[in-house]
N, C-alpha and C positions, 0 to 999 in steps of 0.2 A: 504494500500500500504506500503511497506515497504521503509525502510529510502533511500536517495540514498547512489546508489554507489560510491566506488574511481572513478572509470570509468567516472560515468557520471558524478562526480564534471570534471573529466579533461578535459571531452568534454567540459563542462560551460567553464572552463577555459581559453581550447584554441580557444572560439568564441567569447576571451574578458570579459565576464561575471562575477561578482565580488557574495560572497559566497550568499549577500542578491539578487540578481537576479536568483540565481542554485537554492534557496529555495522556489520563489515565482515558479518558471518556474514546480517545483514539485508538490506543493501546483495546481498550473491548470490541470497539467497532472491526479495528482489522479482521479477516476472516482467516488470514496467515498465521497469526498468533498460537501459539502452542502452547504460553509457559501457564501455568497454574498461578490464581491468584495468589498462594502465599508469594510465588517467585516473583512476580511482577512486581507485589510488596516489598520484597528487600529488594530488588533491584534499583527502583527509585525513590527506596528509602522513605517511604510511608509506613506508617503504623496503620495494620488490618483494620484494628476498629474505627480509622478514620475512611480505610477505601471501605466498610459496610456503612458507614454513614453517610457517607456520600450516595450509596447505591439507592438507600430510602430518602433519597431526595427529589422530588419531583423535577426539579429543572437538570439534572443531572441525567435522570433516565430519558428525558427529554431530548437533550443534544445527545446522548449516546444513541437513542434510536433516530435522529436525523442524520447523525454522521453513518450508520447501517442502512441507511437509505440513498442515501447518497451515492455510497459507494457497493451498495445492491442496483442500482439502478445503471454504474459506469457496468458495471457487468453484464446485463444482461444482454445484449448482440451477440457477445461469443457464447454466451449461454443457450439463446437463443440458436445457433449455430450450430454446436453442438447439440443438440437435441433433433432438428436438421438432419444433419448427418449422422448418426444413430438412426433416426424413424428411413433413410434412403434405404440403409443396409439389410432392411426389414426386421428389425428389432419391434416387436409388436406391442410393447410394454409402448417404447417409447413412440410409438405411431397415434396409440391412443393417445396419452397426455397433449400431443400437439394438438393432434381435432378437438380433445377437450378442452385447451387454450384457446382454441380460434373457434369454439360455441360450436363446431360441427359436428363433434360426438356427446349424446347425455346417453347415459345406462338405462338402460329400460330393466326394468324389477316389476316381475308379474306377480298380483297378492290375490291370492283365494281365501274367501272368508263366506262364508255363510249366513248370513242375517235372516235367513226366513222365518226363525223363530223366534225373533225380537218383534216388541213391539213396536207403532211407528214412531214412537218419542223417541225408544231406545237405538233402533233402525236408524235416527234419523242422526243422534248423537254420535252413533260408531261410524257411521259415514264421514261425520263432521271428523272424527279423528283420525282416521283414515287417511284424507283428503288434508289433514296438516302435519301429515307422516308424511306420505309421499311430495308433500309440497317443502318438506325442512330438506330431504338429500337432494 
């Protein structure tokens, strides 16, 4: 990942954020990153319980999810690309997630249920929930 920006120091800046919180908030955002929060802690010489405070900080989890976005979003072409090239190969996993990306594939789930012995209130309630089963997937 590359260093941050003016930018996004000023974001840190104006959510309050001091230069050691814009560097750790970076440090989680990278995707590269390997080292475990204790290591990350000695590394830049923080005390743990100051990077857990920070983490329960609204503006903190804040810029750390816009800096995950940020650099989620410079990714996605090659991502996209790859996914591409995979679904050519005929990898079928990845053929569907593409059409499911681009709205041209939904799953079809066929439901057999029985209602002829309900009544029509009850007929009519198990419908209703039915109908907001299959309308949540």
């Amino acid at each position: 990942m590359s260093n941050i920006t003016t930018d996004d120091t000023q974001i840190g800046t104006k959510l309050g954020l001091n230069g050691k919180q814009i560097e750790v908030a970076q440090i989680l955002a990278d995707p590269s990153e390997t080292r475990t929060i204790k290591a990350i802690c000695e590394d830049i010489e923080l005390p743990r319980r100051t990077f857990y405070n920070w983490v329960g900080k609204k503006e903190f989890v804040e810029f750390v999810n816009s800096l995950i976005d940020k650099y989620t979003d410079a990714e996605l072409a090659g991502v996209w690309g790859a996914l591409a090239r995979k679904a050519r190969t005929g990898d079928t996993h990845a053929m569907k997630l593409f059409f499911e990306l681009k709205g041209k594939y939904k799953e079809v789930k066929e439901i057999n249920h029985n209602i002829d012995n309900l009544t029509d209130e009850d007929r009519e309630q198990r419908i209703k929930e039915l109908m907001n089963k299959v309308s949540d997937q």
